[in-house]
Each structure stands twice: as structure tokens, then as C-alpha cells.
Backbone atoms as SQL, in Angstrom:
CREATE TABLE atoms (id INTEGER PRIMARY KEY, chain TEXT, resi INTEGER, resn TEXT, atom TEXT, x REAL, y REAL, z REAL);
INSERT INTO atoms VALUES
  (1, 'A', 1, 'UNK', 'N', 116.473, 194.517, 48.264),
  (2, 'A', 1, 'UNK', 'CA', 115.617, 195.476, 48.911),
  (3, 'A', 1, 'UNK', 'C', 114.570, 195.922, 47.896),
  (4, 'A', 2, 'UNK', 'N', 113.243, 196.266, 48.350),
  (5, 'A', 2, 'UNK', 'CA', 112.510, 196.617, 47.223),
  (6, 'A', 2, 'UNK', 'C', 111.642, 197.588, 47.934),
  (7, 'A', 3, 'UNK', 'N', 110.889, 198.468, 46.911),
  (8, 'A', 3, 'UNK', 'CA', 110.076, 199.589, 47.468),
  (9, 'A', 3, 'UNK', 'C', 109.380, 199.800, 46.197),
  (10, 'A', 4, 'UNK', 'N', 108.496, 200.492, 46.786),
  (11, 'A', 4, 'UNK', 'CA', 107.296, 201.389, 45.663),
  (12, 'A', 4, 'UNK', 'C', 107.771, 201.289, 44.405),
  (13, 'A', 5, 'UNK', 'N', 107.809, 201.101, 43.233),
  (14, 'A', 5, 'UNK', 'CA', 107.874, 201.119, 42.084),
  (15, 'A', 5, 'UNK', 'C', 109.256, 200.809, 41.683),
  (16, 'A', 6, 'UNK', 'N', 109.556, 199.044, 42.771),
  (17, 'A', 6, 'UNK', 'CA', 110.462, 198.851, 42.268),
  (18, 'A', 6, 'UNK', 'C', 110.705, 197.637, 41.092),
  (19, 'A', 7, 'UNK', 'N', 111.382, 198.222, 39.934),
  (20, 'A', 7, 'UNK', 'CA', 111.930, 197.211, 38.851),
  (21, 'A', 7, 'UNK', 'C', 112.454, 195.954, 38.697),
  (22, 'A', 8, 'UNK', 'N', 112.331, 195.237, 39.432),
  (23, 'A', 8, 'UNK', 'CA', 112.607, 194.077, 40.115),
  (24, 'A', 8, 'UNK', 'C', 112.337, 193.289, 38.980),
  (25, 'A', 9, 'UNK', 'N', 110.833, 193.270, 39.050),
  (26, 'A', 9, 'UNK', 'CA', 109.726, 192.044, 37.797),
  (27, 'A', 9, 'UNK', 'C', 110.094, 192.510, 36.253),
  (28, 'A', 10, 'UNK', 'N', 110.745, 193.674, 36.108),
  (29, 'A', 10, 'UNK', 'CA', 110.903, 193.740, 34.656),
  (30, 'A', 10, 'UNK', 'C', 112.436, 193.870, 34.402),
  (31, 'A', 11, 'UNK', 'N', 113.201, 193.317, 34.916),
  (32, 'A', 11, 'UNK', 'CA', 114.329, 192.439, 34.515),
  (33, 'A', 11, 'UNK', 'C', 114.421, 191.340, 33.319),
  (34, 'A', 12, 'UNK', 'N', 113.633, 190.292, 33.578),
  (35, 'A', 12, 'UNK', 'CA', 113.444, 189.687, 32.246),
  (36, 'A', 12, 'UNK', 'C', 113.105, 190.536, 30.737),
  (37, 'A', 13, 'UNK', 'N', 112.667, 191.131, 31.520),
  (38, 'A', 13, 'UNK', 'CA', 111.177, 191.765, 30.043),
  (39, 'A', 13, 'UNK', 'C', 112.501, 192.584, 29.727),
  (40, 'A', 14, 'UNK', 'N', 113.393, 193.219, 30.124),
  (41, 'A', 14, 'UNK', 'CA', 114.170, 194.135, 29.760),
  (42, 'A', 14, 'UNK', 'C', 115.362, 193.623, 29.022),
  (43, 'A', 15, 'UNK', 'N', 115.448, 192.462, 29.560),
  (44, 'A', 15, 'UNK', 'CA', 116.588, 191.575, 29.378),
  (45, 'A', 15, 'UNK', 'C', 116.362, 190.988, 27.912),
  (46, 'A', 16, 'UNK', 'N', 115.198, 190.806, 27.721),
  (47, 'A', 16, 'UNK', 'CA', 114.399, 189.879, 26.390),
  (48, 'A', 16, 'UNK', 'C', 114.636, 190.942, 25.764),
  (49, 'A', 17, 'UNK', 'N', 113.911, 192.220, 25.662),
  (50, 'A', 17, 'UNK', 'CA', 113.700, 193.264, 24.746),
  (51, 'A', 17, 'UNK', 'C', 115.531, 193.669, 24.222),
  (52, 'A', 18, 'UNK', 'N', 116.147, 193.963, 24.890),
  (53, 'A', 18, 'UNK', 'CA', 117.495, 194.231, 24.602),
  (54, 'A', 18, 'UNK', 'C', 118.199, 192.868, 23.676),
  (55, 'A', 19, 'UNK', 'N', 117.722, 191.666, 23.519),
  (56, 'A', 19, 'UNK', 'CA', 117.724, 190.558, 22.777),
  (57, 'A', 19, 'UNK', 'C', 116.935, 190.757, 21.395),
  (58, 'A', 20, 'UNK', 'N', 115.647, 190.902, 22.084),
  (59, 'A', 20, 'UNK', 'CA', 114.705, 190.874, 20.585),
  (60, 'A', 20, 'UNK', 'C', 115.241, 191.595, 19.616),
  (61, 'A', 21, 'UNK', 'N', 115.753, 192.893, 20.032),
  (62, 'A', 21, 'UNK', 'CA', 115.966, 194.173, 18.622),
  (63, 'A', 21, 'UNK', 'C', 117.337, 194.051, 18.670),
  (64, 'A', 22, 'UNK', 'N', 118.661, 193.267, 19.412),
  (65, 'A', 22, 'UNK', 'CA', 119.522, 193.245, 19.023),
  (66, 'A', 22, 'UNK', 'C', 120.293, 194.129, 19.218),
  (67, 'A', 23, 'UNK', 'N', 120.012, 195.080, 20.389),
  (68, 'A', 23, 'UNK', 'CA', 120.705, 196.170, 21.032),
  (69, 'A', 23, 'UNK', 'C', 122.134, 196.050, 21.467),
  (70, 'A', 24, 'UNK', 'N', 122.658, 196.790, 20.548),
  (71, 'A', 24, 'UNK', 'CA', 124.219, 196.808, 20.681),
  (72, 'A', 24, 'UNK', 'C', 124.722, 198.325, 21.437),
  (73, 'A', 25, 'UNK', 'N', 125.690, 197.726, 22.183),
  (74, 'A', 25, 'UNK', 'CA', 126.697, 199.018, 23.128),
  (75, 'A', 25, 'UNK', 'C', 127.545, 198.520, 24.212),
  (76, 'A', 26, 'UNK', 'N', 127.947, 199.696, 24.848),
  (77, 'A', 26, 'UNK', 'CA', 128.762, 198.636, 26.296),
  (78, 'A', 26, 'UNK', 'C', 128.310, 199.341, 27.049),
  (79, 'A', 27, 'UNK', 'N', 127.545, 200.436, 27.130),
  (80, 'A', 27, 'UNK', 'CA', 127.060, 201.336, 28.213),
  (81, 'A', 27, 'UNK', 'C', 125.599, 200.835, 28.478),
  (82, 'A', 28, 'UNK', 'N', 125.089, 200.690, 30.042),
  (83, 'A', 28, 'UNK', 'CA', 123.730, 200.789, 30.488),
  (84, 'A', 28, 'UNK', 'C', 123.522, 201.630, 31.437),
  (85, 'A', 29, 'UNK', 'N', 122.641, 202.114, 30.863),
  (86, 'A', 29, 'UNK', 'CA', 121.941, 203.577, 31.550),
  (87, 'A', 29, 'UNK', 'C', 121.423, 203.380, 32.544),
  (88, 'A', 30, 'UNK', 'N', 121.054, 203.376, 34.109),
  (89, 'A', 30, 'UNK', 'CA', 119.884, 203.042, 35.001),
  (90, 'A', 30, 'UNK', 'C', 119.491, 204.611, 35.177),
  (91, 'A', 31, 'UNK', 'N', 118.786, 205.318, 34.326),
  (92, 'A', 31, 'UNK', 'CA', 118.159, 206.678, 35.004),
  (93, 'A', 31, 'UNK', 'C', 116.684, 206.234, 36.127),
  (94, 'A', 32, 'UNK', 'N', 116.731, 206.998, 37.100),
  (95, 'A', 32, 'UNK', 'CA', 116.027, 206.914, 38.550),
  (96, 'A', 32, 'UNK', 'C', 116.099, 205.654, 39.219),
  (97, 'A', 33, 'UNK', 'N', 117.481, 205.191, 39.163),
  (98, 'A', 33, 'UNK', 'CA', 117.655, 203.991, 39.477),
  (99, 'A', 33, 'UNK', 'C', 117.344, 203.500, 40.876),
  (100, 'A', 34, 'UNK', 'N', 117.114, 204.037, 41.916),
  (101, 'A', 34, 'UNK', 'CA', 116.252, 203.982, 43.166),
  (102, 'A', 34, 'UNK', 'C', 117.370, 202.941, 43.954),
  (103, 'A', 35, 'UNK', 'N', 117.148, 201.782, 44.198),
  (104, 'A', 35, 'UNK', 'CA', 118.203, 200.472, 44.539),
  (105, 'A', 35, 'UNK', 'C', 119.474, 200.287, 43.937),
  (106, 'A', 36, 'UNK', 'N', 119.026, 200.587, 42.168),
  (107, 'A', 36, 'UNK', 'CA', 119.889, 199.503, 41.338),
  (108, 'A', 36, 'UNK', 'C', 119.696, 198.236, 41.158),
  (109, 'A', 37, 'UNK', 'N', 118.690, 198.212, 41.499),
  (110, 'A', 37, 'UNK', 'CA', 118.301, 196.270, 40.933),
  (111, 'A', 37, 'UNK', 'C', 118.406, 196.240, 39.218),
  (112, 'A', 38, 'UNK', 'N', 118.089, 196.943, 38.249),
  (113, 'A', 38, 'UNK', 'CA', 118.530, 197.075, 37.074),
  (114, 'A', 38, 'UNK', 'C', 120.030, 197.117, 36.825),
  (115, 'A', 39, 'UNK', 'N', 120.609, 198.285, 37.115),
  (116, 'A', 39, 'UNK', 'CA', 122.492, 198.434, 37.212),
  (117, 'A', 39, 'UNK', 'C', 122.932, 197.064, 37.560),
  (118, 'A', 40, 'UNK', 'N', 122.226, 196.399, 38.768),
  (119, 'A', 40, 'UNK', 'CA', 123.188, 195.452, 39.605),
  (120, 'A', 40, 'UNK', 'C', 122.716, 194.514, 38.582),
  (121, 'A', 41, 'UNK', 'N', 121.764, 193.880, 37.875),
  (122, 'A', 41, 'UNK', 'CA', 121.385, 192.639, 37.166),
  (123, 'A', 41, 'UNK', 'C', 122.550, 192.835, 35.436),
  (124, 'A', 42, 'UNK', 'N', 122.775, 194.159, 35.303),
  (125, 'A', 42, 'UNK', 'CA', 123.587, 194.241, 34.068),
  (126, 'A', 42, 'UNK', 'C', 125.232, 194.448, 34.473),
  (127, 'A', 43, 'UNK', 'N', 125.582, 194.729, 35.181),
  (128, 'A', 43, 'UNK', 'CA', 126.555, 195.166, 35.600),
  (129, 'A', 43, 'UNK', 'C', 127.900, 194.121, 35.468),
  (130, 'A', 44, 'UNK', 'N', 127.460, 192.788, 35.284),
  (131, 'A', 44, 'UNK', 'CA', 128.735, 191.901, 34.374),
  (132, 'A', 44, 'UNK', 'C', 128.437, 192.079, 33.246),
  (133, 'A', 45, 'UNK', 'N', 127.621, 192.795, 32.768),
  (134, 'A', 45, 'UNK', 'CA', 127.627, 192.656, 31.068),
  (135, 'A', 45, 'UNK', 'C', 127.595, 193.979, 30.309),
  (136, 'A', 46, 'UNK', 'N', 127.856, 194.977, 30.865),
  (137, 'A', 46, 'UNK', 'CA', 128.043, 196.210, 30.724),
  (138, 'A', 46, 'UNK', 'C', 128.660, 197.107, 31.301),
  (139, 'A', 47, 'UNK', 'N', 129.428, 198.309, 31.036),
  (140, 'A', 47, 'UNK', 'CA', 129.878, 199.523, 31.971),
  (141, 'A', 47, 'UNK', 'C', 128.368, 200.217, 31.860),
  (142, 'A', 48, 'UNK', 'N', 128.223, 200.175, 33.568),
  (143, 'A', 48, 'UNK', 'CA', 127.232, 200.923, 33.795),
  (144, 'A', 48, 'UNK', 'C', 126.778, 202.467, 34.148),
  (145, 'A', 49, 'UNK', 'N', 125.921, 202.913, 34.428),
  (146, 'A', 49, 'UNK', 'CA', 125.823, 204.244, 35.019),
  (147, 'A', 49, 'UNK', 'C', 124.314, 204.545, 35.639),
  (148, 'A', 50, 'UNK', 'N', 124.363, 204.969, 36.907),
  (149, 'A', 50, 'UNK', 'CA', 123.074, 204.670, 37.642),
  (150, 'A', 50, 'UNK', 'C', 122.747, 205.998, 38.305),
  (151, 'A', 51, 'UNK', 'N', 121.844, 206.560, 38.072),
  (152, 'A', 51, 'UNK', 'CA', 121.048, 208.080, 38.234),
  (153, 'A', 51, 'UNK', 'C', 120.003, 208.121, 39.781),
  (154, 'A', 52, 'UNK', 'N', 120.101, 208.495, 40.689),
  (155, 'A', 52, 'UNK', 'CA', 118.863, 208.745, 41.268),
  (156, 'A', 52, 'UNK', 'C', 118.915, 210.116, 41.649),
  (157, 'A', 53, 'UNK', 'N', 117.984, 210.990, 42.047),
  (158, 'A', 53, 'UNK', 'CA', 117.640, 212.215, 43.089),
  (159, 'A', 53, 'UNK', 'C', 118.120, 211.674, 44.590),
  (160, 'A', 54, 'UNK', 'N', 117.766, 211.315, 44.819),
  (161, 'A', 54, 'UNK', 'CA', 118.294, 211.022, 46.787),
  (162, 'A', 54, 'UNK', 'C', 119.847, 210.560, 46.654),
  (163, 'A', 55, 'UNK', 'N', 120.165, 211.420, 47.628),
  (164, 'A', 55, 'UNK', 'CA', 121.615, 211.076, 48.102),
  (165, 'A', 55, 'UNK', 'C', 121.816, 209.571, 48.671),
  (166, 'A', 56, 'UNK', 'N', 121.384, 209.136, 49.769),
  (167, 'A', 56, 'UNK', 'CA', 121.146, 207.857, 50.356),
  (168, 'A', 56, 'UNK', 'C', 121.213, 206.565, 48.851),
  (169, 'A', 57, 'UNK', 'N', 120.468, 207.030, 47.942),
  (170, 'A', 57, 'UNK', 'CA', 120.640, 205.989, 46.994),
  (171, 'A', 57, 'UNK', 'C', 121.759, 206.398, 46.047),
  (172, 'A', 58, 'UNK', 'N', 122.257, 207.633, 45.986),
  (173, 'A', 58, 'UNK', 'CA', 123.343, 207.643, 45.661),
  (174, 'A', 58, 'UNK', 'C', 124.593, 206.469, 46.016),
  (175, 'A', 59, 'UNK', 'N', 124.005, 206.861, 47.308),
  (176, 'A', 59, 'UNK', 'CA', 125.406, 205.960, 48.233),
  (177, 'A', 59, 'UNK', 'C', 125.473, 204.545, 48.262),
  (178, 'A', 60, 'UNK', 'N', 124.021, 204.176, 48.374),
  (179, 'A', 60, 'UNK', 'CA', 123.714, 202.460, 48.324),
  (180, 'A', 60, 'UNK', 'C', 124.467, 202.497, 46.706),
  (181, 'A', 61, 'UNK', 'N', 123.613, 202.542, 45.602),
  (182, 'A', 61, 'UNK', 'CA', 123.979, 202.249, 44.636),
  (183, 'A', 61, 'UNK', 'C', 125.621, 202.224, 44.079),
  (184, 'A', 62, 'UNK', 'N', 126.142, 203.126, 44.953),
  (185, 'A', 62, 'UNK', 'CA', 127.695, 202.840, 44.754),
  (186, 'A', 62, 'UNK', 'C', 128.319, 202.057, 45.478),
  (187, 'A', 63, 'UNK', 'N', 128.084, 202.006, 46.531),
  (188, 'A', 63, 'UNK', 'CA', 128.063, 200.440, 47.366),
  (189, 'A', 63, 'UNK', 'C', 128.031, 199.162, 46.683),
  (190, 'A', 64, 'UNK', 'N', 126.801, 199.136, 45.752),
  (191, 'A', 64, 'UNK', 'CA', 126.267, 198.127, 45.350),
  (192, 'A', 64, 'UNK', 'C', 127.076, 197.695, 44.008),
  (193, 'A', 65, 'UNK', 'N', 126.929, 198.900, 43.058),
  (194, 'A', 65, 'UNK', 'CA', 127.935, 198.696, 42.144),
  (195, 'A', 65, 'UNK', 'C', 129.181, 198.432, 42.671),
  (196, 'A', 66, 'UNK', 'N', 129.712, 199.281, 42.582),
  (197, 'A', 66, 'UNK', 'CA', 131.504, 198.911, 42.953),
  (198, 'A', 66, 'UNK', 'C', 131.743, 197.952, 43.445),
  (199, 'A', 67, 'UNK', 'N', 131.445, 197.167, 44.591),
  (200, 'A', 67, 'UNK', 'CA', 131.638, 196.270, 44.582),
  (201, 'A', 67, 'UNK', 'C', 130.678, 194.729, 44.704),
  (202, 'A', 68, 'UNK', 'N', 131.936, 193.732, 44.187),
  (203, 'A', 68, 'UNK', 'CA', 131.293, 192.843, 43.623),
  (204, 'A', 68, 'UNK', 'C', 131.497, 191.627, 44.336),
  (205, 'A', 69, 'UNK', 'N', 132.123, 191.501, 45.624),
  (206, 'A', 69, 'UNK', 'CA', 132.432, 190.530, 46.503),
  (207, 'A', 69, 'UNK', 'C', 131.462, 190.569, 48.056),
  (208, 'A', 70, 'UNK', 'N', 130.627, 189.715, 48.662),
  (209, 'A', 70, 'UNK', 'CA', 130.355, 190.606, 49.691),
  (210, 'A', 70, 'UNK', 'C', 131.400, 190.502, 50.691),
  (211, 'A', 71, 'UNK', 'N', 131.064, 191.478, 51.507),
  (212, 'A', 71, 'UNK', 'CA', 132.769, 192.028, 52.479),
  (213, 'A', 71, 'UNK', 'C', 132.432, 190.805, 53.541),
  (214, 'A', 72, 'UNK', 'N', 133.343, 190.474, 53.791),
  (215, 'A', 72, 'UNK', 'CA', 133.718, 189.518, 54.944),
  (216, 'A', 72, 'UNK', 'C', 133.587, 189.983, 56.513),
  (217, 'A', 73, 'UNK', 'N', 134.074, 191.199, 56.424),
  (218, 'A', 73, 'UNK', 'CA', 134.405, 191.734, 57.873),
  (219, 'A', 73, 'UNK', 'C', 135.255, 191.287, 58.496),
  (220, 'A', 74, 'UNK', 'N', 136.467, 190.888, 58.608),
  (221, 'A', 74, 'UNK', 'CA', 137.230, 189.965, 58.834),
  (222, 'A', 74, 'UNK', 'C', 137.752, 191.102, 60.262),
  (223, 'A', 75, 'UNK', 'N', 138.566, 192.070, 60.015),
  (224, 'A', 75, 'UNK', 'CA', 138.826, 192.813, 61.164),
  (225, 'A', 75, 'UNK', 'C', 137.653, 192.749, 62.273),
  (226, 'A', 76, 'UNK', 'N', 136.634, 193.292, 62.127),
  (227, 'A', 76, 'UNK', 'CA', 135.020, 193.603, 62.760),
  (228, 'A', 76, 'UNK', 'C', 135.203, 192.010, 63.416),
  (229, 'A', 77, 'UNK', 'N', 134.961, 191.011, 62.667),
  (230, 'A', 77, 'UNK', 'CA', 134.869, 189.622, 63.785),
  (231, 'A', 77, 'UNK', 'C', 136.431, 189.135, 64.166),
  (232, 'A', 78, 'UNK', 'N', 137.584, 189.709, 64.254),
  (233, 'A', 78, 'UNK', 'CA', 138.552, 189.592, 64.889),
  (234, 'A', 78, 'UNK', 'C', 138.468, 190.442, 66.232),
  (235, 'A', 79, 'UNK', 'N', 138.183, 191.243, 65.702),
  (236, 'A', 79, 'UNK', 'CA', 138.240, 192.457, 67.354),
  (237, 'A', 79, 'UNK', 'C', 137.331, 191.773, 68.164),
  (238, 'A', 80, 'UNK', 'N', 135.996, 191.004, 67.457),
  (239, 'A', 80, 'UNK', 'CA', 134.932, 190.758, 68.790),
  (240, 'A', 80, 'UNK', 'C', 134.273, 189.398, 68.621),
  (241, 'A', 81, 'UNK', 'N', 136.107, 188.731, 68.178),
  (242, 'A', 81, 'UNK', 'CA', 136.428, 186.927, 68.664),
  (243, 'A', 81, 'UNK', 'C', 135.040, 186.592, 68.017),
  (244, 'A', 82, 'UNK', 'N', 134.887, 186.737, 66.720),
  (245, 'A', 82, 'UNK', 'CA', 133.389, 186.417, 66.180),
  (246, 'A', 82, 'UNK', 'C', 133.994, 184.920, 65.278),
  (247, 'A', 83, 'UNK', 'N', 135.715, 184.742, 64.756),
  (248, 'A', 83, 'UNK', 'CA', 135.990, 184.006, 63.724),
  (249, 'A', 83, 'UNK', 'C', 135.743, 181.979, 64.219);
């Protein structure tokens, strides 16, 4: 998903820079993390932590983090003979 000033395109550049200087830790910060397209691109390679103001992206972003499988729905297309 993407919107207004979203971080999408500077993934690499972020990814490089955290290479170039050799940035060591296990924590990544996403402050105003909006989506989480940052959190979600580090998130096998770090314990993360992801900041926004809006509740709604509160909620996506924990969605998004936590989990790491997409859901099947398996009940949802049993009840309505979808399998």
C-alpha cells in the first residue's frame, strides 16, 4: 500500500547506508512509520519497533508486523464451500 510520503524508494538507500558506516544493533526504529514498509523490509533482520500518530496505522502495522505468514482463511472458505 502506498500514500503521500511513502518510504517505499528509500529502502535501498537505507539499507546501503546502514552497510556503508557499519551500523551495529538488534533494534530498528520505524518512527512515523505510516504502513511500515520500512519495519516490514527489516523485520527478519531486526527486533523492531514502529511509531505512528493514527490509530488505524497503529493497527495495520501490527497486523503487518506480527505476523509473518499470510492467513489462509481456512474456516471463512469452509463455511462458504470456497476450498
Amino acid at each position: 500500500m502506498r500514500y503521500l510520503g511513502s518510504k517505499i524508494k528509500l529502502l535501498n538507500f537505507i539499507q546501503r547506508t546502514i552497510e556503508k558506516y557499519n551500523i551495529q544493533g538488534h533494534v530498528f526504529c520505524d518512527l512515523f512509520a505510516g504502513t511500515s514498509c520500512v519495519a516490514d523490509f527489516f523485520k527478519d533482520r531486526y527486533d523492531v519497533i514502529a511509531n505512528d500518530f493514527m490509530y488505524y496505522l497503529y493497527c495495520f502495522s501490527k497486523a503487518k508486523l506480527n505476523f509473518h505468514d499470510v492467513p489462509l482463511f481456512k474456516t471463512f472458505q469452509e463455511k462458504y464451500n470456497l476450498t
